[in-house]
N, C-alpha and C positions, 0 to 999 in steps of 0.2 A: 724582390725579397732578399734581405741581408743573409747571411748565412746565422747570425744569433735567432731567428725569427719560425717559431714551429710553427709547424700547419695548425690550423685551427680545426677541434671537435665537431661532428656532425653538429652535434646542439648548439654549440655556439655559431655555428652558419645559421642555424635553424633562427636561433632567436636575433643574429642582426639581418637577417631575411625577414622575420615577422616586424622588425622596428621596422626595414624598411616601408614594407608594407604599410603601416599603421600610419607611416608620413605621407605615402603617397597619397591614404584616404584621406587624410586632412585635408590635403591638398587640393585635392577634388572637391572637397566641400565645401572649401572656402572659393571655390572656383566658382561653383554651381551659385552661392549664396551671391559672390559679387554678380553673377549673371542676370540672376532675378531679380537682384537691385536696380541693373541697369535698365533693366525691360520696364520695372513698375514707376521707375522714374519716367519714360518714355512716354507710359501710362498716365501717368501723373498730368505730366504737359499736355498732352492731347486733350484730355477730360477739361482743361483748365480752360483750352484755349477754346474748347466745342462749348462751355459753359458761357463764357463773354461772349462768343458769336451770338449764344441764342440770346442772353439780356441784350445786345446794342439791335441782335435784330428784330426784338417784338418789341423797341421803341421805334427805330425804325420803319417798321413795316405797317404800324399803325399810324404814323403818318403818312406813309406813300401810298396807305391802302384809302385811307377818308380822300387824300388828294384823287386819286384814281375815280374812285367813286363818283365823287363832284363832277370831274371832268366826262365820266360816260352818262351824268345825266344831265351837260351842259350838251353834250352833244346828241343827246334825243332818248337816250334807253330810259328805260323806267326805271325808278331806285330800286326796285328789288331785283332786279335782272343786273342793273350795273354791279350793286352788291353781290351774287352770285357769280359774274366773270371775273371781277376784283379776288374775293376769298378761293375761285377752284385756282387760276391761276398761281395767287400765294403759297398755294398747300404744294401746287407743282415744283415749285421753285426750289422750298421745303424737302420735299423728299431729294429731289436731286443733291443736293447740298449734307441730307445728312445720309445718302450710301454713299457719298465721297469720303467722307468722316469715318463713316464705320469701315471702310474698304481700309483707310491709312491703319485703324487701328487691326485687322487682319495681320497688315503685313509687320506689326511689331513684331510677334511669337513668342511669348513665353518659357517655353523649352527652354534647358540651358545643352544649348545642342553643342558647344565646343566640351562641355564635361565630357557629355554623352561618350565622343568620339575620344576622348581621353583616356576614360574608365576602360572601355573597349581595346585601346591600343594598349592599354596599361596590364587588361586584365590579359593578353596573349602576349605580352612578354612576359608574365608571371609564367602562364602555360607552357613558353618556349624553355624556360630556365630551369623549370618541375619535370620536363621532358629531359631536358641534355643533362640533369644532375644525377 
């Protein structure tokens, strides 16, 4: 501090204290917004990529499942039995493949857990500085 330079009024601490404040909220919120951007983007690609999986695999699967079929009643089962090992087995394949899918999308999270932890560290050094003033 120069020696020309006076202390500053309560109120005038008070209101570059409340600017400050009012940036930091911005700040977080623009934080929190990029967050849930990046998550629903995350979202986005997964949905897209779980979507082509399912079209390539119900053209797929309806040929490997007629193939299939063919083949267990070239080798002796009865078509309605071969059809029944062919489709339980399909559906088996099916579930496994889509809790793989929904397990990746678990592990995205939505929260914007870096705000979270911002706001929080942000709002106790408010508390620290309302304490020692």
């Amino acid at each position: 501090m120069s020696g020309t330079d006076a202390p500053k009024s309560t109120g005038a601490m008070m209101t570059d204290m409340m600017g400050h404040v009012g940036k930091l909220v911005r700040n977080e919120v623009d934080l929190a917004r990029a967050e849930v951007a990046e998550s629903l983007g995350k979202l986005g690609a997964s949905l897209g990529v779980m979507a082509l999986a399912v079209v390539l695999g119900i053209a797929g699967l309806n040929l490997i499942a007629t193939s299939l079929v063919a083949l267990a009643v070239w080798a002796g089962l009865p078509p309605r039995w071969a059809t029944l090992v062919v489709g339980a087995a399909l559906i088996v394949i099916a579930l496994v493949i889509f809790r793989s899918a929904k397990s990746a999308l678990h592990q995205i999270g939505f929260a914007p857990t870096r705000t979270v932890r911002n706001v929080q560290r942000d709002g106790a050094a408010i508390k620290d500085s309302l304490n020692d003033a």
